[in-house]
N, C-alpha and C positions, 0 to 999 in steps of 0.2 A: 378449511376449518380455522375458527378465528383463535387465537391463541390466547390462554387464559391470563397472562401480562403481558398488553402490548406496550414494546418497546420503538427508542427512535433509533435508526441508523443510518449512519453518513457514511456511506463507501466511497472512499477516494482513490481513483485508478491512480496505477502507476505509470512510469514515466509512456512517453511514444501516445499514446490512451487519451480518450474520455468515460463520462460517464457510462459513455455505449456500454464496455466494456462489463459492466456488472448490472445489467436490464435484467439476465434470467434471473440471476441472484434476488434482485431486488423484487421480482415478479411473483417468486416464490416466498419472502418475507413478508408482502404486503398480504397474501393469500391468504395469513395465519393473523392477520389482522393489525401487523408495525406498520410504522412511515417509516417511509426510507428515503433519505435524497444521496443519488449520485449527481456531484458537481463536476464542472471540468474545470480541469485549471487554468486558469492563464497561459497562452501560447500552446491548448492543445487542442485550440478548438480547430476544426476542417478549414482550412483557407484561412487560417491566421495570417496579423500581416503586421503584426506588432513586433518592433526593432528587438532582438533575443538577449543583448547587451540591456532591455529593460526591466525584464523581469527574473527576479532573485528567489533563493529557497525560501528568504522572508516572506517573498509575495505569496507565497503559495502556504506558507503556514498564516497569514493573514486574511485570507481567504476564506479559510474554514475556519478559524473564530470570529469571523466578521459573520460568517452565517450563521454560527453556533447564537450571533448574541442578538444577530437580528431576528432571529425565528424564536430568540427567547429560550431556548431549550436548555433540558434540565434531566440530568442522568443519561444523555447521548452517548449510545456507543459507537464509537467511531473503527472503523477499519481501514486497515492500508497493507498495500502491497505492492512487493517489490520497493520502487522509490517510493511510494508515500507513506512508508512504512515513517520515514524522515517526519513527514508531515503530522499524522497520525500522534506521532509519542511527543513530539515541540505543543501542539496544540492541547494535548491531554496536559502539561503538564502545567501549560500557563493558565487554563478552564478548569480547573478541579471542581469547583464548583456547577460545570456545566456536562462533564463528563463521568462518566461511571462507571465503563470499563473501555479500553482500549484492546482488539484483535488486531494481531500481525498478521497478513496470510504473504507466505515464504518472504519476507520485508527486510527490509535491514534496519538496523535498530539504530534512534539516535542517538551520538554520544557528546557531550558538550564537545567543542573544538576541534571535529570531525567529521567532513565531506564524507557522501557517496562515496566517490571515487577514493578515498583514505582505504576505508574498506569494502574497494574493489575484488584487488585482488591480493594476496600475499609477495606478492612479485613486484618491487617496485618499477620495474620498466616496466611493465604492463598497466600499471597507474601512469605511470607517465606518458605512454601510449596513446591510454584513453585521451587525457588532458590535450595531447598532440592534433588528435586526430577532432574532438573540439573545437580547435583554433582553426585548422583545418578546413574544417566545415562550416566557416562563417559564425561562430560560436553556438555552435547547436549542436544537440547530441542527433545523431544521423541514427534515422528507426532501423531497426535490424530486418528489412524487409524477409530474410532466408532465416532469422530465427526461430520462427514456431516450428520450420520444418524438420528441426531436430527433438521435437517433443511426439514422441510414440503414444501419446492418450488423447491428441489430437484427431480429429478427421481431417481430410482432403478440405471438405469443406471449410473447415474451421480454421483452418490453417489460413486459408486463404483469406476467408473474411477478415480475418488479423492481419496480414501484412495489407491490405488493400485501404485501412482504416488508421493503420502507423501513421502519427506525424513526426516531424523530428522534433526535439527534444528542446526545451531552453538550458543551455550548456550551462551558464554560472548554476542552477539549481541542485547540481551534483557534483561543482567544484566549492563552492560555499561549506562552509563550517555550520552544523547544526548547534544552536544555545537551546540549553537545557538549566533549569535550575538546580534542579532532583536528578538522580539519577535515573536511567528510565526502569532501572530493579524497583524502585519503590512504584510505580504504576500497580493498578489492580488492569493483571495482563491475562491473553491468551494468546501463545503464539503456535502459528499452524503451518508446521513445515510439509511442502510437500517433496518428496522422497521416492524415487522408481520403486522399493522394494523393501519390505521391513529389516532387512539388513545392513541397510545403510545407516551410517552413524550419522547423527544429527552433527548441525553446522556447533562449531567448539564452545564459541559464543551461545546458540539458542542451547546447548548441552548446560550451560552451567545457571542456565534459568530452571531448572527442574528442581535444582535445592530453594527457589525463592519461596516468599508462603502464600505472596500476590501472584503467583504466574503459573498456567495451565500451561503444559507445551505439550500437544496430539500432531499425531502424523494423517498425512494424507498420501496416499500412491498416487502418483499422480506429476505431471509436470508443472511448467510455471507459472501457465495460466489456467489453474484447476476452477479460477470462475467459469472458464470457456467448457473444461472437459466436462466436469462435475458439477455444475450450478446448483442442482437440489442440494446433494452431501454437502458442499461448503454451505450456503446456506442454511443447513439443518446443527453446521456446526459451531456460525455466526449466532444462529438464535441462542443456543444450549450456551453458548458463552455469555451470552448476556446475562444468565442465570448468576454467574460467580460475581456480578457487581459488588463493587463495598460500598455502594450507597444505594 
């Protein structure tokens, strides 16, 4: 059924990922009558072979306005998750005029003069860990091949087609400092945490976006890749955010 205002959207996977990663999503949005482009970013394409010391978080937020301006687009809602949550709220905020709302699905949010890895973890040897293991790894962030297998809303299947599809990461893109002009509270936002159980307290950060008067923040049950579990529901909840635009 085609949707009575179609809209654009740009799903940007997060980190390990390409656009593979949001096909049902995007399968289900075109259905109701949007365009959607899922990009990949730089260094995560299958058989990459570009030097990882080349590309920066910059490149990856220049990416998506570079497509924002070549495809000319105008009130784009963009989405991200996990890392491109980084990507997602840099690019909404340098395009105002080319974006219209920005979704987080479970994202980290950018803050000027703050990595990924800043808010990692609350544990600074566990940031410094990460950074370690990094350098490590030839400067790449190494895909967590055993990670979906701790996500309970996954299948067997699913599991698998994710860790078989992981690439590793470009390491400066989650040690880098995200620039922000604004802050990302002033965004016309929806952020969509996903949560085992309506119990759990929302992350402390996405909690103090519920007083903003730009920002929707809904729960999802679900693990971290609720594209993967859940494709129709986020999707149905990608569109319905489109609705709250301010422009």
């Amino acid at each position: 059924m085609a949707s009575l205002t179609a809209r654009t959207f740009v799903l940007i996977p997060g980190a390990w990922m390409g656009g593979w990663v949001w096909e049902e999503v995007a399968t289900h949005l075109r259905k109701q009558g949007h365009t959607v482009h899922t990009p990949t970013l730089a260094g995560l394409q299958a058989g990459n072979h570009l030097p990882s010391n080349s590309i920066r978080l910059a490149t990856h937020v220049d990416e998506i306005a570079d497509l924002l301006d070549a495809e000319d687009l105008r009130g784009a809602v963009l989405v991200g998750h996990s890392y491109s949550g980084l990507i997602a709220g840099q690019v909404a905020d340098r395009r105002p005029e080319r974006v219209s709302h920005t979704v987080f699905v479970e994202a980290f949010l950018p803050q000027d003069g703050r990595s990924l890895i800043d808010d990692w973890s609350d544990d600074s040897a566990a940031r410094e860990q990460e950074i370690a293991d990094i350098h490590a790894h030839g400067g790449t962030w190494a895909a967590p091949i055993a990670g979906p297998n701790t996500e309970a809303d996954l299948s067997a299947d699913q599991r698998a087609w994710l860790a078989s599809r992981f690439v590793d990461h470009p390491g400066q893109t989650v040690t880098d400092p995200a620039q922000m002009g604004r802050p990302v509270e002033t965004l016309s936002a929806t952020y969509i945490a996903s949560l085992p159980d309506d119990t759990e307290p929302l992350p402390r950060r996405v909690a103090t976006l519920q007083s903003e008067p730009s920002w929707t923040v809904e729960r999802i049950r679900a693990g971290h890749w609720p594209m993967v579990s859940y494709p129709a529901a986020i999707a149905a909840m990608i569109a319905a955010a489109a609705t709250r635009s301010s422009r």
